[in-house]
N, C-alpha and C positions, 0 to 999 in steps of 0.2 A: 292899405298896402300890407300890415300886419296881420290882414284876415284872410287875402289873398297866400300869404305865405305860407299860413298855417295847413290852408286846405292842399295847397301845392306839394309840402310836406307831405299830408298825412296821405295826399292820393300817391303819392310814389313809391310811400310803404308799402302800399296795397301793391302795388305794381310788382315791386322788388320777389316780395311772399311770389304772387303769382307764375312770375319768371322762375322762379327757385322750385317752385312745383312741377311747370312744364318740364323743364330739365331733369328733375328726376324721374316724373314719371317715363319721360323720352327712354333715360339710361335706365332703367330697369326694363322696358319693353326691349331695347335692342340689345341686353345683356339676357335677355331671357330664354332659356337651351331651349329649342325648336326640335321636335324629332327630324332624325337624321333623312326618315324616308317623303319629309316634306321639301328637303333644301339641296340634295344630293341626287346627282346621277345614280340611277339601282338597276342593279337586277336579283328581281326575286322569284323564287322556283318555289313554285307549292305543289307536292304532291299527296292526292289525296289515295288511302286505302281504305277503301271499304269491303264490306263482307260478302258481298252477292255481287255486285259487278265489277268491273275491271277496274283496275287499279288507273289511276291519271298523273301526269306532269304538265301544268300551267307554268310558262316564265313571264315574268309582265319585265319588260325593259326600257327603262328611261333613258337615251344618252344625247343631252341636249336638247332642242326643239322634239327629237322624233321619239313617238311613244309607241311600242310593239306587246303583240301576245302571242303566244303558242299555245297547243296542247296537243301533247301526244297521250295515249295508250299506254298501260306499261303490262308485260306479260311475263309470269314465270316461267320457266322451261317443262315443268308437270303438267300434262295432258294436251299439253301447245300444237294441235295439230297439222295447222296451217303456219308455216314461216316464210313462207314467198313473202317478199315486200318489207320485211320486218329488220329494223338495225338492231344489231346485237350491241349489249354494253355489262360491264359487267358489273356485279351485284352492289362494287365500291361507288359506281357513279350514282347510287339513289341517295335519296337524306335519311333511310332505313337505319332506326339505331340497332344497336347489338341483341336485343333481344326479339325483335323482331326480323332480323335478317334468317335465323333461326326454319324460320318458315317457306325461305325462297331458296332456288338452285343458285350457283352461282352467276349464272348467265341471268340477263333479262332482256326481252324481246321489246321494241318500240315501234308502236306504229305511230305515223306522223298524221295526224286529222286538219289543222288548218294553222294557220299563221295571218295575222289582221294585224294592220294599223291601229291604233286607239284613236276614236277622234276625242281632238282637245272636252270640248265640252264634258264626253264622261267619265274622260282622266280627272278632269279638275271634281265631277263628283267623288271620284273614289277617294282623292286627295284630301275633299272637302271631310268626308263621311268619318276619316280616320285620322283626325289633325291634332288628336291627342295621345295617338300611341306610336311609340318610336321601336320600329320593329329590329332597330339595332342591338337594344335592350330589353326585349322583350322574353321573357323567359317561358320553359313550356307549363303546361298544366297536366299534372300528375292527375290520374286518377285511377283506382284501383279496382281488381276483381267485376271487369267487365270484358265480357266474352265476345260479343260481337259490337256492330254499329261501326265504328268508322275512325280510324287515326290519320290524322293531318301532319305534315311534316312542312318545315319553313328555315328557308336560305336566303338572308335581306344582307345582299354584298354591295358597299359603296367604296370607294377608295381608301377609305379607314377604317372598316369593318367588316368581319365576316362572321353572321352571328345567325345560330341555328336552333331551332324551335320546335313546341310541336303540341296540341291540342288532342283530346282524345273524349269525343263524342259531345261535343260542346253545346249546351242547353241555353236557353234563352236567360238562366239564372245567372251564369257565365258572363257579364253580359260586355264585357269586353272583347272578351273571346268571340261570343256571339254577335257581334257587330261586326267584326273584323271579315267570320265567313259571311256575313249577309252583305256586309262592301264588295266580296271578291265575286261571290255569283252574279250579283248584281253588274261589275262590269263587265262578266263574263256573255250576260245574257243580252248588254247593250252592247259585245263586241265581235260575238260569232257569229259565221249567216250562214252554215252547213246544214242541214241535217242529221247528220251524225254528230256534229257539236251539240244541239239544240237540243236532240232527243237525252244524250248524255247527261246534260247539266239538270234537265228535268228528273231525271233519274237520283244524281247526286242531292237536288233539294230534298228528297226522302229521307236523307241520313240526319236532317236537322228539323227543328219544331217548326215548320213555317204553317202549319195549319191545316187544311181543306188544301191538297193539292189540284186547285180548278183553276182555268182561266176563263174569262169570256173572253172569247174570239169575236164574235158579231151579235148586232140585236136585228138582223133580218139579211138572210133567218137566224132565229136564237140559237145561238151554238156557245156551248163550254167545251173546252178540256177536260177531259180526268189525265192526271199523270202521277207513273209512280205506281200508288197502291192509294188504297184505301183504310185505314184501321178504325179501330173503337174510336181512339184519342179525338180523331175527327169528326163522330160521330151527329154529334148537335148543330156543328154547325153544315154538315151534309143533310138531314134531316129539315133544318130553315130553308136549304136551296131548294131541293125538293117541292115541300109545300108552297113556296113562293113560283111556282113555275107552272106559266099561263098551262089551261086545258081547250083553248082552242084556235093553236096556232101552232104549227113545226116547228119539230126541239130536234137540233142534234145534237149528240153525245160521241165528241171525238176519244175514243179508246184505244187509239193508234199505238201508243207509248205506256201502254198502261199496265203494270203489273198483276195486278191482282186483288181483291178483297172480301173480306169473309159473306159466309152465305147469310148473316145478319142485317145485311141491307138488300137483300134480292125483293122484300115483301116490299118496301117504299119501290124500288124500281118496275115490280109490278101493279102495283096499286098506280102506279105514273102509264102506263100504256094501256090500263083499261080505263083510262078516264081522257085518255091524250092518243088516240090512234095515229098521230101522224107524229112520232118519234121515231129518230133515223141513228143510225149506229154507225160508226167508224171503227172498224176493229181493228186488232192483229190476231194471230193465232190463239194464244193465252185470253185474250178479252172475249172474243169468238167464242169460245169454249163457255167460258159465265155465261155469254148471252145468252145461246142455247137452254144452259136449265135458267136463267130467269123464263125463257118462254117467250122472246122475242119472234115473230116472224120472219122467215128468209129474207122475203122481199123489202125489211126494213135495216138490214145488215149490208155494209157496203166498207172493200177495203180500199177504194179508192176515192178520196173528197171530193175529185174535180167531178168523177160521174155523177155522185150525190148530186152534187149544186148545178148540174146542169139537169138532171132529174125532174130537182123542185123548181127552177127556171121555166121548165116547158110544162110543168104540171097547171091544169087549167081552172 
């Protein structure tokens, strides 16, 4: 009976410690400050400027169950040709700080490109991706004596806060900052279904280090993307694609979207069509043009995909 007591004793000690643990760790989990754009109805407006294309306004809106996107266009009023269709606003309504307002008239022109729903699932990625930074408090990143590349501006309003931010060419080093853009494009690319969104946001991954801008489209037939541009930085790992790429079976090379890149990779893209005759091109104007002096044949230049692939469909 007195051995019995002892153990009964000592197990409830144990017990007690144990209880006394839960309970703390409990109140420190539920005492601990969550970012605001995890717990709270938002809306946040990012617009992006870059140096070579047009300027953008992204709102992502949470209120309640229903989660929304926009993106407009944003236009100065210098060399604006065209304003049919375009909402005027003026220069007060951007997130543009003072030194950079500098640069635009006072009017600026909107064109409206699309408006989607978010579905749950890649809201909760975006939520998932960023559950450590609280954009309520998030401050900007200074950087200095740099002339072009791309300034981001940010407006994360919830019922208690209205806090304005703002990023300026933000590198993989960043890597806060660089998380934050590769979450937004990232919903951006699981949430628009235009063509003129789609082309755009491919466009805007240029302004950041994401690598080799390719994608594989299909493995039959073999097709990639090029988008954007091409520079040195990517150069190796363009050069691995390249040589990994069968010589006898049809490649195509969508260059629909594609900016540009130097004449330092034309020898690999010719060294790829005398060794691979049935490589097919997707162009636009600008791309068209490279093709030509790489030395492409006509009959392998095509600016429309569906004819292509109905092309190599009936081909025998």
């Amino acid at each position: 009976m007195v051995l019995w007591f002892i153990l009964e004793k000592k197990y409830m000690r144990k017990l007690t410690i144990i209880l006394v643990l839960l309970t703390f760790i409990y109140s420190s989990c539920k005492g601990e400050k969550r970012p605001e754009s995890m717990i709270k109805n938002f809306v946040f407006t990012i617009e992006f400027y870059p140096s070579f294309i047009p300027s953008s306004r992204f709102v992502i809106k949470k209120e309640g169950e229903k989660e929304t996107i926009s993106f407009d266009n944003i236009y100065s009023g210098k060399g604006l040709l065209k304003r049919e269709g375009l909402t005027v606003e003026n220069i007060n309504s951007s997130l543009l700080d003072k030194d950079y307002v500098k640069f635009w008239t006072d009017t600026l022109f909107i064109k409206h490109i699309e408006n989607q729903g978010i579905k749950k699932e890649f809201f909760q990625q975006f939520i998932d991706s960023l559950n450590s930074t609280d954009f309520a408090e998030q401050k900007s990143l200074i950087k200095e004596d740099i002339l072009d590349g791309i300034t981001i501006y940010f407006r994360f309003q919830t019922e208690k806060s209205d806090n304005h931010f703002s990023f300026r060419c933000p590198e993989k080093s960043d890597s806060s900052e660089f998380k934050t853009i590769t979450s937004l494009i990232s919903l951006f690319e699981n949430s628009f279904k235009s063509l003129a969104s789609n082309n755009y946001i491919e466009n805007l991954k240029g302004y950041f280090d994401y690598g080799l801008l390719v994608k594989h489209i299909s493995e039959n037939p073999l097709e990639y993307r090029f988008y954007s541009h091409l520079s040195s930085n990517e150069a190796e790992e363009f050069y691995k694609l390249i040589e990994d790429l069968p010589k006898d079976k049809p490649i195509i090379f969508d260059f629909s979207n594609f900016g540009g890149m130097g004449t330092m990779f034309y020898d690999n893209f010719e060294e790829l069509i005398e060794s691979n005759p049935n490589v097919y091109w997707i162009v636009n104007e600008n791309s068209m043009r490279q093709m030509k002096e790489i030395g492409v044949k006509p009959n392998r230049i095509y600016k429309d995909r569906m004819t292509l692939l109905k092309k190599l469909k009936n081909k025998p």
